[in-house]
C-alpha positions in Angstrom: 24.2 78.8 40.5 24.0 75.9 38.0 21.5 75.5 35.3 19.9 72.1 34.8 19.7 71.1 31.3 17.9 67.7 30.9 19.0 65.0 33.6 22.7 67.1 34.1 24.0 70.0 35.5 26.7 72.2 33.6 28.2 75.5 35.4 27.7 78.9 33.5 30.6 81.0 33.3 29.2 84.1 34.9 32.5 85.6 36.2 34.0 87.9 33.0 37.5 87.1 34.6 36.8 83.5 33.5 34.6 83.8 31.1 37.5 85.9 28.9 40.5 85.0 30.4 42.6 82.8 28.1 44.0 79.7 30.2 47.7 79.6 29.1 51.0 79.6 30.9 54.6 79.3 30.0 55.7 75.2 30.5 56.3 72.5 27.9 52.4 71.2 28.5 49.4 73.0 27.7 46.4 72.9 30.6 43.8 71.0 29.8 41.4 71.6 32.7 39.9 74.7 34.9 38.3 73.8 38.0 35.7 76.3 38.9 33.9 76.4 42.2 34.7 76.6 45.9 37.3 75.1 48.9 36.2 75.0 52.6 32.8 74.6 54.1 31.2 78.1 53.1 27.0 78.4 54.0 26.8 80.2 50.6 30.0 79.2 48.3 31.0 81.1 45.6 31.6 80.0 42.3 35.3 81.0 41.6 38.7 79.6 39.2 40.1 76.8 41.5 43.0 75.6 39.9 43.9 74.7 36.4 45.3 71.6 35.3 47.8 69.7 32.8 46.1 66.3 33.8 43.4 65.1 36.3 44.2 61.3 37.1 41.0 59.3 37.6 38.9 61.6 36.6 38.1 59.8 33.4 37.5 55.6 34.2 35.6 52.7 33.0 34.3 50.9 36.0 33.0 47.7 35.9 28.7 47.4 35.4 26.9 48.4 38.7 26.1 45.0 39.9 22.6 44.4 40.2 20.8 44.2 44.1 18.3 42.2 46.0 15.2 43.1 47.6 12.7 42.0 49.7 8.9 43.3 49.7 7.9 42.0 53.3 4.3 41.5 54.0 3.4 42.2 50.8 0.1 42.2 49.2 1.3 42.0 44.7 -1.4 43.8 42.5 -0.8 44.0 38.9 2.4 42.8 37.8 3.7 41.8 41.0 0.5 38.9 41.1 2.7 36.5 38.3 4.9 35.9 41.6 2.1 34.0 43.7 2.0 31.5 40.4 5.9 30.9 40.8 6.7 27.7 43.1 7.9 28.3 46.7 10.7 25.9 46.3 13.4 26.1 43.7 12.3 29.2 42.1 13.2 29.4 38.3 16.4 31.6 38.5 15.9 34.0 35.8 13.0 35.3 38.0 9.7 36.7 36.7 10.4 40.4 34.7 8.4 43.0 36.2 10.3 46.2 34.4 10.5 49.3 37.0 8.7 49.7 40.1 8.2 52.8 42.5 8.4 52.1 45.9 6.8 54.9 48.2 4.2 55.8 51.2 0.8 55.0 51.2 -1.5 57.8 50.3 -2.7 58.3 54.3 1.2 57.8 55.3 3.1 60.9 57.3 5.6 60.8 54.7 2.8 61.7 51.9 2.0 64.7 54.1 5.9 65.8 54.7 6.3 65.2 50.8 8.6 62.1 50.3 8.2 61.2 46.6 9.4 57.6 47.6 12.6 55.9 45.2 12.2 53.6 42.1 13.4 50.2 41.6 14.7 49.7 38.1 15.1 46.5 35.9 12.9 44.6 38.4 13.1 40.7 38.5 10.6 38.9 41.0 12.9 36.1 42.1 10.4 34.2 44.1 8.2 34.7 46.8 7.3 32.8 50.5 4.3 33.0 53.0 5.4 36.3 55.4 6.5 35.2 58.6 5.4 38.4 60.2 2.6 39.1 58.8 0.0 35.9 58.2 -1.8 36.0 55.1 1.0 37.7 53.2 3.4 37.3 51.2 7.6 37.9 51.0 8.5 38.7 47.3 12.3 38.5 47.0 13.4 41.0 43.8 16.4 41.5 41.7 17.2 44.6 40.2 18.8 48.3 41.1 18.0 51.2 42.9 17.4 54.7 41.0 20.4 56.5 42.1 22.2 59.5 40.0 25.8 58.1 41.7 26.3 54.7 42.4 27.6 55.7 45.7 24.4 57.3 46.6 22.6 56.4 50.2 18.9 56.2 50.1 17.8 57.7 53.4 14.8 55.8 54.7 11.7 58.2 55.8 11.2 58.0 59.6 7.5 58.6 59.5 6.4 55.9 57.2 3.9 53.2 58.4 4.3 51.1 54.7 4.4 51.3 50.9 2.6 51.2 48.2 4.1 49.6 44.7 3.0 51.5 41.2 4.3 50.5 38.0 5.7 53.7 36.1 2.5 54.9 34.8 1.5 54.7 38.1 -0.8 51.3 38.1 -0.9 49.7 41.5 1.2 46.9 41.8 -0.2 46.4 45.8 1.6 47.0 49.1 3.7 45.6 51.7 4.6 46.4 55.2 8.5 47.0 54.5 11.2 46.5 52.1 14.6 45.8 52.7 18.2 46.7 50.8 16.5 49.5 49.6 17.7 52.1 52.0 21.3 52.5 52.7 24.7 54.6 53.7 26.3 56.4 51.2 28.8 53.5 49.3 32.5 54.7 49.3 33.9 56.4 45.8 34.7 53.4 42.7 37.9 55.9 42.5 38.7 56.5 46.0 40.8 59.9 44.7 42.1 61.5 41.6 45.4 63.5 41.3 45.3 66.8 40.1 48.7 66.8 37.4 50.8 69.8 36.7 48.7 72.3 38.7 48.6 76.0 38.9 46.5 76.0 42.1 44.4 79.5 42.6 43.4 81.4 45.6 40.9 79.0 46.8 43.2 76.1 46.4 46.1 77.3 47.9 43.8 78.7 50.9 43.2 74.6 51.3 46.7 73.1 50.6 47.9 75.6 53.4 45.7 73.6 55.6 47.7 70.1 55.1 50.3 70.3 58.0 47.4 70.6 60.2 45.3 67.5 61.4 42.1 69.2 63.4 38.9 69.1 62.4 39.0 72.5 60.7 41.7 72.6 59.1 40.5 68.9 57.0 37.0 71.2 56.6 39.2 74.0 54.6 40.6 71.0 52.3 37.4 70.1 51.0 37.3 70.6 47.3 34.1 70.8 45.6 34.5 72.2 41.5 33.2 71.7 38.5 35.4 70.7 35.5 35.6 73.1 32.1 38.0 71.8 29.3 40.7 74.2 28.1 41.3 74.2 24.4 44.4 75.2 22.9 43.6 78.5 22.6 43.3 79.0 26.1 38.9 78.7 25.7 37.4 77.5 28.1 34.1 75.0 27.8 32.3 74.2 31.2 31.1 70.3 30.8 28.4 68.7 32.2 28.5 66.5 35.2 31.8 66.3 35.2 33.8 67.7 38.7 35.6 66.7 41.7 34.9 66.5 44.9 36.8 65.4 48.2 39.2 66.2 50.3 43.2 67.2 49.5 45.4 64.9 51.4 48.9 65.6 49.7 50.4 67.8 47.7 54.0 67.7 45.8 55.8 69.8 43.3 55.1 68.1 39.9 57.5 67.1 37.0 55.2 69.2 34.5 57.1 72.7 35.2 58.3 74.7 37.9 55.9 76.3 40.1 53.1 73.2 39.0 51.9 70.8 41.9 50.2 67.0 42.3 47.4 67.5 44.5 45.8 64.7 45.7 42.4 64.0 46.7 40.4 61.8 48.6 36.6 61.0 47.6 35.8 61.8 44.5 32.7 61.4 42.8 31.9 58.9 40.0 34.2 59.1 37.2 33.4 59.9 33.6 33.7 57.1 31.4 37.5 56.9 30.1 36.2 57.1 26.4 35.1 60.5 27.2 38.8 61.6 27.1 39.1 61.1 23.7 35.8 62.6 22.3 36.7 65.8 24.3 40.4 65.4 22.6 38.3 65.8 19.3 37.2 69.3 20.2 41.1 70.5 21.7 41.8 72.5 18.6 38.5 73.2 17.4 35.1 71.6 16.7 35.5 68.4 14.6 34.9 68.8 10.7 34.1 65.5 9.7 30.5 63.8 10.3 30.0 60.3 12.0 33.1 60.3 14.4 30.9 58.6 16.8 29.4 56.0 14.5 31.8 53.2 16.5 30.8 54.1 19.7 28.7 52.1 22.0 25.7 53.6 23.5 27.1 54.8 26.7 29.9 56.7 24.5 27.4 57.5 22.3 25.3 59.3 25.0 29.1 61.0 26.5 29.5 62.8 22.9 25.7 64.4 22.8 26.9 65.6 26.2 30.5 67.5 25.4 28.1 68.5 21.7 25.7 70.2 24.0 28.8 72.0 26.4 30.4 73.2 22.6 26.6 74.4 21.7 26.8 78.2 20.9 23.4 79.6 22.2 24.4 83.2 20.1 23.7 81.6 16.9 20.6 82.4 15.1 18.5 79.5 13.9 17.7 78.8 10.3 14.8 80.0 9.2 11.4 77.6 9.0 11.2 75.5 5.8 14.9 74.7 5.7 15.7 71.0 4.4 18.2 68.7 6.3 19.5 66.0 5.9 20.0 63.4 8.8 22.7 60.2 7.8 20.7 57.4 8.9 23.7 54.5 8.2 24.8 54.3 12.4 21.5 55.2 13.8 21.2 51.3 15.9 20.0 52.6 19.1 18.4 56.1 20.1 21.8 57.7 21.3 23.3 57.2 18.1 19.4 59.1 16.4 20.4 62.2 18.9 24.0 62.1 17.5 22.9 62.3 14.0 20.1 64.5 14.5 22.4 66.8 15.6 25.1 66.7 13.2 22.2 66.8 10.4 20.6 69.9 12.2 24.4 71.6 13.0 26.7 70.1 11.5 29.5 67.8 12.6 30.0 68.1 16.5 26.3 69.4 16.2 24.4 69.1 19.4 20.1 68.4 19.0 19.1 67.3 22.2 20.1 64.1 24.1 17.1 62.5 25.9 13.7 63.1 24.8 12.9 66.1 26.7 15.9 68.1 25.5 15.0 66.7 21.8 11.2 68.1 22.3 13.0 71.5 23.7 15.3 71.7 20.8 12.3 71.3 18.4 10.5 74.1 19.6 13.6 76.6 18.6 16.3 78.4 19.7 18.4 75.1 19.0 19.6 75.6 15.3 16.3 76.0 12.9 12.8 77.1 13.7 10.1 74.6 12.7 8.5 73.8 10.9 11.2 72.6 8.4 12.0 69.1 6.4 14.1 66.2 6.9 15.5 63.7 4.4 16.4 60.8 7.0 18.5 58.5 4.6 19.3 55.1 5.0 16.1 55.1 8.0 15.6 51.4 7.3 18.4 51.0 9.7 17.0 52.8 12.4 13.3 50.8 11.1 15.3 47.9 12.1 16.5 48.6 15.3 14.4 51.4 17.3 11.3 49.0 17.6 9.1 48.7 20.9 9.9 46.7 23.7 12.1 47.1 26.8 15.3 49.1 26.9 17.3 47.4 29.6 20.4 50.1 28.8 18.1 52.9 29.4 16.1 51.1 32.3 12.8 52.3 30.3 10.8 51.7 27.1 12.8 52.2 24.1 11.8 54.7 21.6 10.6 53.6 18.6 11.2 55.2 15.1 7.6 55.8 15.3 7.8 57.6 18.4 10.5 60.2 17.0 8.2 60.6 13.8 5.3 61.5 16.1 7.6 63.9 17.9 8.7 65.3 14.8 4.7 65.6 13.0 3.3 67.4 16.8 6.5 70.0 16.0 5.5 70.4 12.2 8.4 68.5 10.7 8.1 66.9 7.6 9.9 64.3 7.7 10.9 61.5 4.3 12.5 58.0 5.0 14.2 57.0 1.9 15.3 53.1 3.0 18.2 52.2 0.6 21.7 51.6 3.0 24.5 52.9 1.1 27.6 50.9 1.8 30.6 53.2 2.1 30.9 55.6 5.0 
């Protein structure tokens, strides 16, 4: 069973045998990663030590930017936002397109799929391209639209309903937008993997593993069922600890296997179709935390905002949950110098609320969780944010197009902070050491 902790999953280590068990063995290399879940096909899998690892190739990756899709509302009928398009020219649309932001797609309210409970999918970053009279369907309109689909994995299929009869179009606060009789490049096959496999390095396979390695030599169809791999990735620190991470696993099937260089008795396994890779930055924030939680404040202050983001998340796997909070009325103080963007406010919230490596939420609904308690202090309490004129500067209203949403405001947070009883004082000066 995993636990969901704001838009990730991480595994609990339930099993005392892991939880406790110190991951060390006797080669030149220490392991770096335990792989916790199942092999094979089971109808109700168990959540068991799969192998532990020197290395996992491709697991960590920078792949290039998701490049951004067309799609066409056919017979469409704009409302709201979508009505700029019927000012645009037919011919020789202005390229950059007319911005619409984010746009749900789904049944009308009298549709099958309404009744059957299809939430429909959301188009994000929406760019209204140009639009032409419907061949189809007289009186309407084809709107041709830039933007991307609102998919966890960028190998994601969208499957498309069978029941549904046509779609309405809603803006995120759920204004209509109008209708149209289809869409198209919306729904589609699951894409194959960015990183078609990753090698697992100097491996001690466990039971399960070895279970699907003994499979290779055979090429039926159960035999490549009992070398599926599907696990969950927990980062070994040097003193054998183990700290279960949050959307990061592999998943695919084993297609080779060969004794590896790292020791005697270690193996290469390779497999095919794995999921989307962590970004290769990743690597070195978790390296941070290998002999310990980091000392020093700021680490992250020369991150971008998708690294940014990657070190809330390994702060939130390191969180320990068995520590009390600090009492109501403690004063904190939050180093306001790299706060440019909203991951970089989570970062320092954190380390101002617990220290460096601190973890205070990492989207808004984990910071509003984190504010009620249980997450380092109890409010309400007081916060000296130095330096705020920085984030005054930068976290102002407008469109996030990195977050696909509106970006937070430093007036937001300071709302967020008064409905939790924070008290909160913004000295402005920017100091210019670090």
């Amino acid at each position: 069973m995993r636990r969901f902790l704001g838009d990730r999953y991480v595994w609990p280590v339930t099993n005392d045998r892991l939880a406790e068990q110190p991951w060390r063995w006797n080669v030149g290399v220490a392991p770096r990663w335990l792989l916790v879940g199942h092999t094979g096909t089971p109808q109700y899998p168990d959540e068991e030590a799969v192998a532990v690892c020197a290395d996992i190739d491709g697991l960590f990756v920078d792949l290039p930017p998701r490049p951004r899709e067309r799609f066409t509302l056919l017979g469409c009928v704009p409302d709201g936002v979508l009505t700029a398009a019927l000012d645009r020219p037919t011919q020789n649309p202005d390229p950059e397109g007319a911005w619409a932001g984010d746009l749900w797609v789904s049944a009308k309210p009298d549709d099958p799929a309404v009744r059957r409970g299809w939430l429909g999918e959301r188009l994000l970053d929406v760019i209204v391209l140009g639009h032409r009279p419907s061949r189809d369907w007289p009186g309407r309109v084809d709107l041709e639209l830039e933007g991307l689909a609102d998919v966890d994995d960028r190998t994601d299929g969208i499957a498309r309903p069978d029941d549904v009869t046509g779609f309405a179009l809603t803006d995120p606060d759920g204004a209509p937008c109008g209708t149209c009789a289809d869409v198209t490049g919306l729904f589609r096959e699951p894409a194959e993997p960015p990183v078609p496999q990753v090698i697992l390095i100097g491996c001690r396979p466990e039971p399960p593993l070895l279970d699907a390695i003994a499979a290779l030599p055979r090429s039926t169809k159960a035999a490549q069922r009992r070398r599926r791999v599907s696990a969950q990735v927990g980062a070994v620190a040097a003193d054998g600890s183990v700290t279960p991470l949050i959307d990061c696993g592999v998943s695919g099937t084993i297609v080779a296997c060969v004794p590896s260089t790292h020791g005697a008795g270690l193996l290469d396994v390779t497999i095919a179709g794995n999921a989307e890779p962590r970004p290769a930055g990743t690597r070195g924030i978790l390296d941070l935390w290998f002999t310990g939680r980091p000392t020093r404040r700021n680490l992250w202050g020369d991150y971008d905002r998708t690294l940014r983001h990657e070190w809330a998340g390994v702060a939130l796997a390191h969180h320990r949950s068995d520590v009390p909070d600090r009492p109501a009325g403690t004063a904190f103080d939050l180093d306001g110098r790299f706060v440019t963007d909203v991951e970089g406010f989570y970062c320092a919230i954190g380390e101002a609320i617990n220290g460096p490596g601190g973890y205070f939420g990492w989207n808004l609904d984990a910071f509003d969780d984190c504010l009620s308690g249980k997450w380092g202090v109890r409010a309400p309490f007081r916060l000296v944010w130095h330096d705020s004129a920085v984030a005054r500067e930068r976290l102002v209203a407008g469109y996030d197009r990195h977050r696909h949403g509106p970006a937070v405001t430093l007036e937001y947070l300071l709302r967020m902070f008064t409905e939790h009883g924070v008290e909160v004082e913004l000295p402005g000066r920017v100091r210019p050491d670090r």
